[in-house]
C-alpha positions in Angstrom: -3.4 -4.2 -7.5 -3.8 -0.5 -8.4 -2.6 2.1 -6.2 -4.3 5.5 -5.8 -4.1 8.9 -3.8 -6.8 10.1 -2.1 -6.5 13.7 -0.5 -8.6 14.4 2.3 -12.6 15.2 1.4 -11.6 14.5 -2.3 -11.9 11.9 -4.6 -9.1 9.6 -5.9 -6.8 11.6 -8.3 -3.4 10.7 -10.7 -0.7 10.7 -9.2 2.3 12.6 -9.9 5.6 11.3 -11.1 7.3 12.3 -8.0 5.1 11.1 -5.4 5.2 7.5 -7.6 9.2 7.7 -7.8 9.0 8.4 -3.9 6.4 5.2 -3.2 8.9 3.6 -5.3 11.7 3.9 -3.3 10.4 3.7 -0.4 8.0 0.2 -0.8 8.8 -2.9 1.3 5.6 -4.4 0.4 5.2 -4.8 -2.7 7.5 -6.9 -5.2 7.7 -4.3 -8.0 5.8 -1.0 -8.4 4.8 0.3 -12.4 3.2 3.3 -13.6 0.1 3.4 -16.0 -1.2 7.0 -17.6 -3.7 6.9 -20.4 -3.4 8.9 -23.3 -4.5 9.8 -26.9 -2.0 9.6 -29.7 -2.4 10.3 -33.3 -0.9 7.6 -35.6 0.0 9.5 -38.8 2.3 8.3 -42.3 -1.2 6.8 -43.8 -3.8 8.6 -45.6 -5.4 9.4 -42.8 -4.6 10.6 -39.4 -6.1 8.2 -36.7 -6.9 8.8 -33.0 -5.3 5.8 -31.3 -6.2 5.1 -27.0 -3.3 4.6 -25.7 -1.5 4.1 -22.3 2.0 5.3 -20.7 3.9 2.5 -19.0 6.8 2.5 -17.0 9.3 -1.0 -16.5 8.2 -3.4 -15.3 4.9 -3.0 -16.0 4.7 -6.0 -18.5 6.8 -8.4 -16.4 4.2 -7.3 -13.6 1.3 -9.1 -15.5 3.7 -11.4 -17.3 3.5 -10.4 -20.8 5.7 -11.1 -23.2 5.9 -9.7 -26.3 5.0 -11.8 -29.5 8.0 -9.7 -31.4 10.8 -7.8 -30.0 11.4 -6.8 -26.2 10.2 -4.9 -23.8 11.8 -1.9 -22.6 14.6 -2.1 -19.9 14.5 0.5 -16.7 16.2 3.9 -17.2 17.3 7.1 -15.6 15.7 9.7 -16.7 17.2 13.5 -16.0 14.9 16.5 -16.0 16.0 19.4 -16.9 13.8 22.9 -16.4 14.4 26.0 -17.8 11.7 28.6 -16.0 12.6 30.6 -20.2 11.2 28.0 -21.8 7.9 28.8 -23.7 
């Protein structure tokens, strides 16, 4: 099931990591909650540079759909700190 917001008289937009941290926390209806964010990366080290589509996944987004990997493990949860500095550039 895919999750979406929906302001009012808009269309359905992302959602931002805070909002989806808060419907986290506060579910009680759902057995586990994941993120997904598509991306483009650039895969480089060959002779060639190549585009790759690609997505952003939060834990426990393969044990959601039951995937296992064929090598390896998936990633665990984490804490993640954010740190801001309004001097940044």
């Amino acid at each position: 099931m895919q999750v979406w917001e929906k302001p009012p008289g808009g269309e359905r937009n992302v959602i931002s990591t805070l909002n989806f941290l808060d419907w986290k926390n506060q579910n009680t209806v759902f057995e586990a909650m994941a993120a997904e964010a598509g991306a483009w990366m650039v895969l480089t080290g060959g002779e060639n540079p190549v585009a790759l589509k690609c997505a952003r996944v939060s834990a426990p987004y393969f044990s959601i759909y039951r995937a296992e990997p064929l090598l390896g493990r998936t990633f665990a949860p984490m804490k993640i700190n954010l740190v801001s500095n309004a001097k940044w550039f």
